[in-house]
C-alpha positions as CSV (number, residue, x, y, z in Angstrom):
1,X,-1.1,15.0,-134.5
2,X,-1.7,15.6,-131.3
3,X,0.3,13.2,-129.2
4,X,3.4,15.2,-131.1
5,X,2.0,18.0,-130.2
6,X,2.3,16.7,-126.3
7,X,5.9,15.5,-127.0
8,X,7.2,19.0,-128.4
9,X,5.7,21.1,-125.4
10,X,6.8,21.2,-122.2
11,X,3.5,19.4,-119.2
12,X,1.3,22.4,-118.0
13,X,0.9,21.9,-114.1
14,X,-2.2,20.5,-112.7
15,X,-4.6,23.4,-112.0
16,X,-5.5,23.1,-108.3
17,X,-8.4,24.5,-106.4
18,X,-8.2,26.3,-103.1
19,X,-10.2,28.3,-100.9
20,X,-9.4,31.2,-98.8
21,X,-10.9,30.8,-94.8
22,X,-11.0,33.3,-92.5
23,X,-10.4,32.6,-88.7
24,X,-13.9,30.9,-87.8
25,X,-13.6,28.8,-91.0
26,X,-16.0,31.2,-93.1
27,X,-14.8,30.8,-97.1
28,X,-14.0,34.4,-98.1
29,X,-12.1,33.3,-101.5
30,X,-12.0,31.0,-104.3
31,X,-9.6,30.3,-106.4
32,X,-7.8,28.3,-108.9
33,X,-4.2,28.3,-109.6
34,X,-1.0,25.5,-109.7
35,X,0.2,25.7,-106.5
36,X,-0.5,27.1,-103.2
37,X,-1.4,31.0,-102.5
38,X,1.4,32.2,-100.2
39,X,-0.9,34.0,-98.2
40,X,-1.8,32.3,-95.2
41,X,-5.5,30.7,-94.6
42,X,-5.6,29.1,-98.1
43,X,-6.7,25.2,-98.1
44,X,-7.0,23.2,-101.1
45,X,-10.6,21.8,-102.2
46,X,-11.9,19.3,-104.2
47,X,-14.1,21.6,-106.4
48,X,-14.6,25.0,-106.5
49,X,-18.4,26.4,-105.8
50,X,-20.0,29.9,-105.7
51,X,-22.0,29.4,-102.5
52,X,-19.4,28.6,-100.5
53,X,-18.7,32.0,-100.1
54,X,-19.8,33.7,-97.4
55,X,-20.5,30.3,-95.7
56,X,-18.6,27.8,-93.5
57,X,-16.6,25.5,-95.8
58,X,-17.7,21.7,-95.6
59,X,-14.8,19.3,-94.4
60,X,-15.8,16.8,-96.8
61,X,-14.9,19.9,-99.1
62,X,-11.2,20.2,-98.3
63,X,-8.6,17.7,-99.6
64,X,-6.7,17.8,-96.6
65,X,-8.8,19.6,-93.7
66,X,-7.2,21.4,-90.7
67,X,-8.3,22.9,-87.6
68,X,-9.4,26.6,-88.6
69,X,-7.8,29.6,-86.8
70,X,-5.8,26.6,-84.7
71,X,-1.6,26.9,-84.8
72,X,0.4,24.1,-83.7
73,X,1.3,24.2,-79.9
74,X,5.2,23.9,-79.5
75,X,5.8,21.1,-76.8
76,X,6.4,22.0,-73.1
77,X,9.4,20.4,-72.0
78,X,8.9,18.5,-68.8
């Protein structure tokens, strides 16, 4: 019953997990949604955890870790 279930409802998107860093890489936020916060500073995580807050986020944490507080140079044209 359920598999027809599955087949007359439209697929939920994939809950992701992100957390909110402030300039020196301190986690301010958690949070829990299907796509990215528009806000700036947001970086996905593998799992969400309470004491994170507060506290520097581990790297091993982030799915796809990026230099905190760090924008992208434009190049200098020679």
């Amino acid at each position: 019953m359920m598999s027809l279930w599955s087949l007359l409802t439209p697929p939920r998107a994939r809950m992701r997990r992100f957390a909110l860093l402030d300039a020196t890489g301190t986690c301010r936020a958690l949070r829990e949604a299907s796509e990215l916060p528009a806000e700036a500073g947001w970086v996905e995580v593998r799992e969400l955890r309470n004491q994170w807050l507060g506290q520097a986020l581990p790297l091993e944490a982030m799915i796809a870790p990026r230099h905190i507080g760090m924008r992208p140079r434009p190049a200098l044209a020679a």
